[in-house]
C-alpha positions as CSV (number, residue, x, y, z in Angstrom):
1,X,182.4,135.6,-10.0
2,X,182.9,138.5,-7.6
3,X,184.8,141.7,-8.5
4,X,187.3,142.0,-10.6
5,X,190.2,143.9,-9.8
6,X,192.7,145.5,-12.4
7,X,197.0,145.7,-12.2
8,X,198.2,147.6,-14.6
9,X,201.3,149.7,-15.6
10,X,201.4,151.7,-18.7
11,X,199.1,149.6,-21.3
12,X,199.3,146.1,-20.4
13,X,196.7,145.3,-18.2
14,X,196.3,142.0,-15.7
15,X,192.4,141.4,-14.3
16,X,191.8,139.4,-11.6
17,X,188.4,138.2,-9.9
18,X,188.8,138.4,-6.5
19,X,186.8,135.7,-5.2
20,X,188.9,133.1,-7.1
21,X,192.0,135.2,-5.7
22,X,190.7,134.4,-2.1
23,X,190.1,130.7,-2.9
24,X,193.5,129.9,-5.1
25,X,195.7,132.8,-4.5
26,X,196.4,136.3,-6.3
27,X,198.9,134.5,-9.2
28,X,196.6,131.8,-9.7
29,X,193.5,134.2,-10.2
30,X,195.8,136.2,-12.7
31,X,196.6,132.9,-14.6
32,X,193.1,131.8,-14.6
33,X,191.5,135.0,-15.6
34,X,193.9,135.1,-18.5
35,X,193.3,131.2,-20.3
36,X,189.1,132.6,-19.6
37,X,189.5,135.9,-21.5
38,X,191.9,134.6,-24.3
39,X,189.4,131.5,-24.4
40,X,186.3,133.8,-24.9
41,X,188.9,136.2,-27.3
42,X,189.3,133.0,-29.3
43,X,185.2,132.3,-29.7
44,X,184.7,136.1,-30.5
45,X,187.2,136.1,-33.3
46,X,186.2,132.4,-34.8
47,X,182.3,133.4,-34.5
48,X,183.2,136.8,-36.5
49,X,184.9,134.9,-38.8
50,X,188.2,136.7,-38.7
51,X,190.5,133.8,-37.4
52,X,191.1,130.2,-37.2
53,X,191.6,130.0,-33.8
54,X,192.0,126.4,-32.4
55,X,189.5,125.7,-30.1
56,X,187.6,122.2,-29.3
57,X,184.7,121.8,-27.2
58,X,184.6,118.4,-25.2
59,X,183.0,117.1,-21.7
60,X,181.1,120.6,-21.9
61,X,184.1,122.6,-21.7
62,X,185.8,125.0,-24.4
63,X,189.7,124.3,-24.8
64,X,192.7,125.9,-26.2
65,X,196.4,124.7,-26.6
66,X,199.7,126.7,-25.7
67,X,202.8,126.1,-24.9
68,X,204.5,126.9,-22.3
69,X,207.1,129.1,-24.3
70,X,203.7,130.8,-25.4
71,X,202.6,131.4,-22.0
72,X,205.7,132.9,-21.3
73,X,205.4,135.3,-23.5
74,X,201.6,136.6,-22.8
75,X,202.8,136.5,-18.9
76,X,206.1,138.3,-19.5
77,X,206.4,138.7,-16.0
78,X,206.3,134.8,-14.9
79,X,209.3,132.6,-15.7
80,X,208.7,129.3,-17.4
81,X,209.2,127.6,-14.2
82,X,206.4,129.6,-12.5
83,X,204.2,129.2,-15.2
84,X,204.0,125.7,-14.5
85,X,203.8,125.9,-11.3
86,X,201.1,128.2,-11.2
87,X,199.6,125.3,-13.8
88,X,199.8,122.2,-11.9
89,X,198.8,124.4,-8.9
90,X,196.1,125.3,-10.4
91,X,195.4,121.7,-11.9
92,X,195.3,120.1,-9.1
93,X,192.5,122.4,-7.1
94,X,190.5,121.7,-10.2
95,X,190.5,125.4,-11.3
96,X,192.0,124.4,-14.6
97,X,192.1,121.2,-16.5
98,X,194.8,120.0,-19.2
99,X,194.7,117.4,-21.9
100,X,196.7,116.1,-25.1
101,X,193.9,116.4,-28.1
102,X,196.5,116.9,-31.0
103,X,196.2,115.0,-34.4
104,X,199.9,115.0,-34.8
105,X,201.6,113.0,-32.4
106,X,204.7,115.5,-32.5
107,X,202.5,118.6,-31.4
108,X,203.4,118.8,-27.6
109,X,201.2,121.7,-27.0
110,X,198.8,121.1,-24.0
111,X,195.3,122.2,-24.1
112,X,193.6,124.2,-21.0
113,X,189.8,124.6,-20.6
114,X,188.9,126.4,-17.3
115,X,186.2,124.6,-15.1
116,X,183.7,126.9,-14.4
């Protein structure tokens, strides 16, 4: 990873790297670098013990599931539409990879693990 790069009004604060910004684009980078911190948020809090975080480690990656109604509202500045744009964008460079690993059949949510 190269530098990271902060945007930021008031208290809510977007971090970028900027090599993956040069290779995907600037909204991309913000999308990724968001699915990696929550991701490692996620381990933190499950290793401490003080959440039950879903997370599920398969193919040597660490995954997470959201919606995209929950993505919308961690990037409140991205309509629904360009989060999944920003997604399959994303998915189809191979930054990011999705996949259905729910035991029920009527959870929808998708699950991201970013490829390193």
């Amino acid at each position: 990873m190269g530098i990271s790069v902060c945007l930021h009004r008031g208290f809510d604060i977007r971090m970028f790297d900027n090599d993956i910004a040069k290779t995907f684009g600037l909204s991309e980078a913000v999308f990724i670098m968001h699915l990696q911190q929550e991701i490692s948020k996620a381990i933190q809090m499950q290793k401490s013990g003080s959440t039950s975080e879903e997370l599920l480690v398969k193919d040597g990656l660490v995954w997470k599931p959201w919606t995209v109604q929950q993505l919308t509202v961690e990037l409140p500045f991205w309509s629904p539409k360009q989060i999944r744009r920003v997604k399959e964008f994303c998915i189809a460079q191979g930054a990011v990879k999705t996949g259905f690993f729910n035991q029920n059949p009527m959870d929808r949510r998708l699950w991201y693990a970013v490829v390193e």
